[in-house]
N, C-alpha and C positions, 0 to 999 in steps of 0.2 A: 453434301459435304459441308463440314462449317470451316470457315475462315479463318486461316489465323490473324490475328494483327501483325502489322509491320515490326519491323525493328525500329527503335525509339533508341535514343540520346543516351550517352553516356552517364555513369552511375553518378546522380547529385547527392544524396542522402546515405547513412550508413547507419545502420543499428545494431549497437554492442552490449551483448545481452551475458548478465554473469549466469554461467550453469547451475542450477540447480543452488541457485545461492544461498539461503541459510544454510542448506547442508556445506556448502564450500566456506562458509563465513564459519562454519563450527568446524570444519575441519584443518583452517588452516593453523590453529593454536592446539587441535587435539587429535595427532597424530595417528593414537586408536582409532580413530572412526574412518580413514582413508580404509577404500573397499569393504567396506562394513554397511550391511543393509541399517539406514539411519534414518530416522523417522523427526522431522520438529513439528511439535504441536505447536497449537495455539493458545492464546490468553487464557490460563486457569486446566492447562492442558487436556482440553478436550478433544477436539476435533486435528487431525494432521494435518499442514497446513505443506509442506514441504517435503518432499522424499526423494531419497539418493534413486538413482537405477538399477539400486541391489535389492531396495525395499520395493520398486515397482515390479522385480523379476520375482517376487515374492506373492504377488499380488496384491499389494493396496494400493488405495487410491486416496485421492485428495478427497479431504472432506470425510472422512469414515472417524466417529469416533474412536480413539483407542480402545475403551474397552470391550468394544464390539470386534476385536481384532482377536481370531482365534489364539489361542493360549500357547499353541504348538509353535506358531507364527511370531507371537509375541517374545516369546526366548529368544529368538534370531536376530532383534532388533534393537539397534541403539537406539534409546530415544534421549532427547532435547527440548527445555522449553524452551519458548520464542524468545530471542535476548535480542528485541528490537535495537537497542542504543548499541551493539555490536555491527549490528546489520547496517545499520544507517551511518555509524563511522567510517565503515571501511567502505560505505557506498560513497560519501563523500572525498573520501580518498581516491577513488578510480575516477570521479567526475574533473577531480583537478588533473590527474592523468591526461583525460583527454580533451582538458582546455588547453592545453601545453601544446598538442598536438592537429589541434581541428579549430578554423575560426570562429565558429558554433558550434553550442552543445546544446539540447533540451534536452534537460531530467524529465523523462518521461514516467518512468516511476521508482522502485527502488532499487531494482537489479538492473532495466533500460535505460538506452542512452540513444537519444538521436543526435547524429552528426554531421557535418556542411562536406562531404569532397566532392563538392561544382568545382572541375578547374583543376583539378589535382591532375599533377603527370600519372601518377602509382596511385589509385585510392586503395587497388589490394593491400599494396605496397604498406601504405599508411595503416590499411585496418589490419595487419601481421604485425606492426610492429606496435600499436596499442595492445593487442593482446598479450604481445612479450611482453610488456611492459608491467601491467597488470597481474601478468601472474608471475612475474618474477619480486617484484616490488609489495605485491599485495598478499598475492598467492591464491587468487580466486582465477577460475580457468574460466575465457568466454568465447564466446560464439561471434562472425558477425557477418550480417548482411547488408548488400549494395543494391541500388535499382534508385532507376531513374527517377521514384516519385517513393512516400512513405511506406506504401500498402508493400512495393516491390522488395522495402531494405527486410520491413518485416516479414514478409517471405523468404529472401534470400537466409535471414536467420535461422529460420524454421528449416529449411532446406541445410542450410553450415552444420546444426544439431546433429540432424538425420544423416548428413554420409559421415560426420568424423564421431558419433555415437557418441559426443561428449564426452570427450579421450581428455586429458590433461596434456597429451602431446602428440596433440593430432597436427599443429602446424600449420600447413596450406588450406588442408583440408575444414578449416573451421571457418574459412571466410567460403562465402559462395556469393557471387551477381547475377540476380534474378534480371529476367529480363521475361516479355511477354514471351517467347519461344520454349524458355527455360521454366516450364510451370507444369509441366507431365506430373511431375514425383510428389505434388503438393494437392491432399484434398480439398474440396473447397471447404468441407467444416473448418479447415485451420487457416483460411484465410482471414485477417485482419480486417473486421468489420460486417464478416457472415455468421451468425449465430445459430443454434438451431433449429430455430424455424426457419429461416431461409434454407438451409444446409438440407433439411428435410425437403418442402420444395420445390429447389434444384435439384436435389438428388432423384424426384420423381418424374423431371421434368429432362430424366440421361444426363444433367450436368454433377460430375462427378469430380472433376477436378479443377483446378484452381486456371488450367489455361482453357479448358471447356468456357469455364465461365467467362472468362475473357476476349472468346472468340464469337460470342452472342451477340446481336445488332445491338449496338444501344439503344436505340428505339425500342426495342424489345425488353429489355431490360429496364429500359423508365416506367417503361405502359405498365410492368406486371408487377416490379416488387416495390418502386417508390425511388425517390432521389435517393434516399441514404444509401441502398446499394447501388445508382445510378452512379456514382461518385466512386465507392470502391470499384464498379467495373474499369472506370473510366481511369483508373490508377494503375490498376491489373494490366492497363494497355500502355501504358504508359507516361499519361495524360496528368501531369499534378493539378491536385486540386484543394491542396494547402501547401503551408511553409511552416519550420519548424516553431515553436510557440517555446518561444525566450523566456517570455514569462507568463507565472501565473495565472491563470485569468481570475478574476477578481469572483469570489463563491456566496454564493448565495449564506449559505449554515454552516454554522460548525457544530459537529458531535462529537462529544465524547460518553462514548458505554460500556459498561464491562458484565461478565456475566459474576457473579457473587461466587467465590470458593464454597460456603455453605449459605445457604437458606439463612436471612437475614429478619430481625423483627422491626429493628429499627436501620433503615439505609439510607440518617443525615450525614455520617460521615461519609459516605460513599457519596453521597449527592454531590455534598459539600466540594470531596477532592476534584471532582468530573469537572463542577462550576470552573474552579480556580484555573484545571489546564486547559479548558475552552476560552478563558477570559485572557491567558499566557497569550494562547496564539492568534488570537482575536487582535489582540494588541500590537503582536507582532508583524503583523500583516498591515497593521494601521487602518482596523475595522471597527464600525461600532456597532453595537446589535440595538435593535430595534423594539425584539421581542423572544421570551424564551418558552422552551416546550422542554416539561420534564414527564420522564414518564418509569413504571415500575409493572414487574412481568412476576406472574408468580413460577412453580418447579411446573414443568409439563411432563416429566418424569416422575412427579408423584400424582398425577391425576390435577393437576394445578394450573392451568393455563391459559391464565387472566391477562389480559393487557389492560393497565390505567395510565391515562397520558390527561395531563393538563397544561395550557397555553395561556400567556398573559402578556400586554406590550409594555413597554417601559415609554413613559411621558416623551421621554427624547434619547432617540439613541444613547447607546452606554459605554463606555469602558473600564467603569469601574466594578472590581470581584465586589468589593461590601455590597456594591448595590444588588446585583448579579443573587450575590449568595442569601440577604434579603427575599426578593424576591424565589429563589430555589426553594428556600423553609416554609412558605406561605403555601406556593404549590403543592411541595409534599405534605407537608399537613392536609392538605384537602383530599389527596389522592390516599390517605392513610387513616382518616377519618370516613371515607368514605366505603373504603371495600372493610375497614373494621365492625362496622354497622351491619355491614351485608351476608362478612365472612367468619366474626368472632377476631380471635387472633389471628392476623396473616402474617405469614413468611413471605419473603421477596426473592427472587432467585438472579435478577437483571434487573438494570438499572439504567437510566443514562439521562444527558442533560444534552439540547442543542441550541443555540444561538444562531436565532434566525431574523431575518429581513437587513441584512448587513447592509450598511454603504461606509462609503469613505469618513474618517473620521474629520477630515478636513470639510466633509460637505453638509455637516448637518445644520439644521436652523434652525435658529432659535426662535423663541414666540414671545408673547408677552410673560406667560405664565410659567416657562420651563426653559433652563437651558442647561447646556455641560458645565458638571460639576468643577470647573479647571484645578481646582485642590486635591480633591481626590484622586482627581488622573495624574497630577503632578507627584503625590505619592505613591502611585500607583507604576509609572514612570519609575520611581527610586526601589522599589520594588523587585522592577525587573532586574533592574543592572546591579543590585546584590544578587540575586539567585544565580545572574547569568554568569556570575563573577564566583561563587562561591557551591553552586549546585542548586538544582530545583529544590524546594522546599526548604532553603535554607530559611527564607522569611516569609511566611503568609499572612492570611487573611482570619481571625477566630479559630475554629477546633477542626482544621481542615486534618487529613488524615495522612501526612508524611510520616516517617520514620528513618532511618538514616542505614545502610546498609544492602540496599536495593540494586536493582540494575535496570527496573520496569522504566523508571522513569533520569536515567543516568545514574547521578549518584545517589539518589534519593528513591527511595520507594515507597508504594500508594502503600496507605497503611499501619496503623500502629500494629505495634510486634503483635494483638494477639485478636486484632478486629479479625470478624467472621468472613466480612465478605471480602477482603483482599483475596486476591486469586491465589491455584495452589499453584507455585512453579518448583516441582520437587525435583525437576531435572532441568535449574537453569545454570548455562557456563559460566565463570567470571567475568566481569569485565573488562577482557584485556587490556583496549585500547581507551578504555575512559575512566580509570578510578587507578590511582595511585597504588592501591593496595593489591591489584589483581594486576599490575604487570608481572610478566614471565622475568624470571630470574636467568640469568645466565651465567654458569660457573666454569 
């Protein structure tokens, strides 16, 4: 017989999860698409990134190219490009929601929200009336789950999904409090922090569900798969073994990549753009890089499936684009001189630039022979607080590739009107909530 665990402490954590969120983030300004099998791609609309439960009852799935989606199937379906500056307005819109409401929030990512109700008389209570809130105010319908430690809110979520079927007015029924008792209905593949090799496993090993798993000696569970799930066991039980993470933790790189609309011959203005919004948020975060790695992919759909990546450090950390974009031309020259030697003319299909070995910008040191440009950064500085004031792209760096009319990048999008490699978004929504010109009218 295996054991259950005990019953464990009232619900500290809460997690309010938007349903199926870009499709709800597209639906709430485009009225056609409620009950409509709705499909959002991704960057340069390739691969589905997002789908309602009309298009999963259809059968796709995440990750399936579109045009690999049979023809028959494809009539039936709305499709959406990714209208990230949509998605992240009205994500920060429900974050203020439940600051109003919870004395802690972690943005855990873009549609998740971890919340504090330690101490709360009602945390149902509380997490029924964010979700009014939310979708009355916003109009995005969510989920949410309670438990004693992270691992459990995120189960009870998963669990909230599953009995109110992701109804817009399912009510009671969207919150659920997971507790270790209350774990029958939940596999362990969809436990928070089991992947599928573990999933696999356990599953060989008759652990089949998420309160199986929880009812395993700990001992037993350290000795065979390792701390990491030693900890989600130990959560499953009830046990926390973190606290919500306020803020960011400070990240090693930043990336930015995109895959090219067509096969490119020359990809500096693409380089260039990547530099400039890696350099944006580099700064933004109060980072400086260290050293950059740029690299370029040829079509693997035409037979073409090269990776070229070059690396180089910068004298003393940086935050400056000039220096950045500098250094980005010298790389791609090399990477472009080099598979040209080998390949004749190549075409580029992916691209992407990251800024890596970050520290603090306050913490670098200087030497005898190098130090921070403070001029450059101080323009660099004036910079930002136009663009932030006026739109990205409003001022940059040399021949970076903005154009004005976009939504990829707020108001501003990557790309002059008729560069190759900007992405195709041939089915992106307005900008509602961020561009003066695509607010809804109301007569």
């Amino acid at each position: 017989m295996v054991r259950r665990p005990s019953e464990v402490e009232p619900p500290r954590f809460g997690l309010i999860d938007g349903n199926t969120f870009y499709v709800s983030c597209e639906r709430v300004f485009d009225a056609r698409l409620r009950g409509k099998p709705t499909v959002v791609l991704g960057n340069g609309d390739g691969c589905c990134i997002a789908l309602s439960p009309e298009a999963k009852a259809l059968g796709l799935k995440i990750g399936v190219p579109i045009f690999q989606v049979p023809k028959d199937i494809r009539t039936q379906v709305q499709v959406r490009s990714a209208n990230f500056a949509l998605y992240g307005d009205l994500s920060a819109r429900i974050v203020s929601i439940l600051h109003d409401l919870f004395p802690r929030v972690e943005v855990y990512s873009i549609d998740e929200n971890f919340v504090d109700v330690a101490g709360m008389k009602d945390p149902v209570g509380a997490a029924l009336e964010a979700r009014e809130r939310i979708l009355k105010w916003i109009g995005i319908p969510c989920c949410a789950g309670l438990g004693a430690t992270r691992t459990l809110a995120k189960a009870g979520n998963k669990l909230a999904k599953d009995q109110s079927k992701r109804a817009v007015n399912a009510g009671a029924l969207s919150v659920f409090h997971a507790t270790p008792h209350k774990l029958d209905a939940l596999a362990v593949e969809d436990v928070w922090g089991v992947g599928r090799r573990y999933a696999a496993r356990l599953n060989a090993e008759g652990v089949t569900t998420a309160a199986e798993l929880a009812a395993l000696p700990a001992d037993h569970v350290r000795a065979r798969y390792g701390v990491v799930l030693a900890r989600t066991h130990m959560e499953l039980r009830g046990v926390p073994c973190g606290d919500l993470e306020l803020e960011e933790p400070d990240r090693k790189q930043l990336v930015v990549s995109r895959t090219f609309g067509r096969d490119v011959v020359d990809p500096m203005e693409a380089l260039a753009t990547f530099a400039t919004v890696a350099c944006e948020k580099l700064r933004k975060r109060g980072l400086a890089a260290g050293a950059l790695w740029v690299w370029l992919d040829g079509n693997p759909f035409k037979g073409d499936s090269f990776h070229a990546s070059r690396a180089a450090p910068f004298p003393i950390p940086t935050q400056d684009t000039a220096e950045v974009l500098r250094a980005v031309r010298f790389l791609a020259m090399s990477i472009m001189r080099q598979t040209g030697k080998s390949r004749g003319v190549q075409a580029y299909k992916r691209g992407g630039v990251g800024l890596t070995d970050l520290v603090g910008a306050e913490d670098r040191q200087a030497d005898l022979f190098f130090r921070p440009n403070e001029k450059a950064e101080r323009g660099m500085a004036v910079l930002d607080k136009i663009n932030a004031k006026f739109g990205r792209g409003t001022l940059g760096v040399g021949t970076v590739g903005w154009r004005v009319g976009g939504a990829m990048a707020g108001e501003r999008r990557m790309g002059s009107k008729d560069a190759q490699w900007r992405p195709t978004l041939q089915a992106l929504s307005p900008s509602y909530t961020t561009k003066w010109g695509d607010l809804l009218a109301v007569r």
